[in-house]
N, C-alpha and C positions, 0 to 999 in steps of 0.2 A: 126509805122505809126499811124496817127489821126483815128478816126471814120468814117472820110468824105471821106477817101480813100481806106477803105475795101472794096470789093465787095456785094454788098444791096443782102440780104436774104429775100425774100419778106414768108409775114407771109404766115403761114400755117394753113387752116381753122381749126377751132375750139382749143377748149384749153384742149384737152386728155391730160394725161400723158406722153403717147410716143408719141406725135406728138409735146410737148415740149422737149421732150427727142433729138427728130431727128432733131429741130432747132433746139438748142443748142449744139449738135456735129457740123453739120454743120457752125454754126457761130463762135464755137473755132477753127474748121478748116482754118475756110477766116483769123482769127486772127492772125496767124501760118505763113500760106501758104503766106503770101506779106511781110515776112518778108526779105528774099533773095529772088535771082533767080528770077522766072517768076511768074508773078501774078495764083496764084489757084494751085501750086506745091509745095511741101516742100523738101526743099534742107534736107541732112543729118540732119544740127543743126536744123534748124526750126524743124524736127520729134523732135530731141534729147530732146531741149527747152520744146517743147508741152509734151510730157509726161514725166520729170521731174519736170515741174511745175502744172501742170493737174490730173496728177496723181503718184503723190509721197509715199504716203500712199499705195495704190496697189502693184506699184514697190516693195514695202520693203515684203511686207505683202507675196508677191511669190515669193521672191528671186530673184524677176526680174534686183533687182538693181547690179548685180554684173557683173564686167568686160565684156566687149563684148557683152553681150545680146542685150541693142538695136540697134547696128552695125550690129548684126547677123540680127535681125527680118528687120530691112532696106532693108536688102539685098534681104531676103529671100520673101519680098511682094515688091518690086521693079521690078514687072512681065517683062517689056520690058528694063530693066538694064540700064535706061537711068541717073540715081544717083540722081532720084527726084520719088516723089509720088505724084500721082493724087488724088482726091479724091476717084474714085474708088479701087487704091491700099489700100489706107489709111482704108477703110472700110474691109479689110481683116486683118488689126492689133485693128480695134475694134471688129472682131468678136472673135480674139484671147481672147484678155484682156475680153469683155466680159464673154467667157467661163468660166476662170479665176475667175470673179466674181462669177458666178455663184454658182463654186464650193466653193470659200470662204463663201457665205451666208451656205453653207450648213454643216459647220465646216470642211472641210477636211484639211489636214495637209499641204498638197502642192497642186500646182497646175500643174495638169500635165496631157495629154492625157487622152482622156478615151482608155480604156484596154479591150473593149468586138468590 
């Protein structure tokens, strides 16, 4: 879809860090979400698309990329099992991946639960 038919993310005062951070999830979101299905939902592939090509580098880095993983995590933050995500479900697999990061800044070997 063009520019002119994404849903308008009106700015967000000031120019922080994370408050660039949170447009720009947001606006890759809108990018995603009208590509099938209903405007502001991501069908299966649109999740698949968006973090295959968003974050590829991640995926590999936590072994995320291997068979079934993002079919699992669809499912598994697909709170009302309607086979789409809102943006609030969606923000449940960036706080995964987030974590994720977190622990890769910090060298660990995998990415996985904490254990306490």
């Amino acid at each position: 879809m063009s520019a002119s038919t994404q849903p308008e993310t009106r700015q967000f005062p000031g120019n922080c860090s994370l408050e660039m951070a949170l447009k720009a999830i947001v606006d890759v979101y809108h990018r995603y979400s009208v590509r099938q299905g209903k405007l502001d939902l991501l069908s299966f592939n649109d999740f698949k698309t968006l973090l295959s090509e968003q974050t590829p580098t991640f995926l590999k880095a936590c072994d995320r990329n291997r068979r079934n993983y993002l079919s699992e995590l669809f499912k598994e933050t697909d709170l009302n099992k309607d086979k789409e995500l809102t943006f609030e479900e969606f923000t449940i697999v960036l706080a995964k991946i987030t974590d994720d990061a977190h622990r890769i800044s910090h060298g660990e070997d995998r990415c996985t639960p904490d254990k306490d």
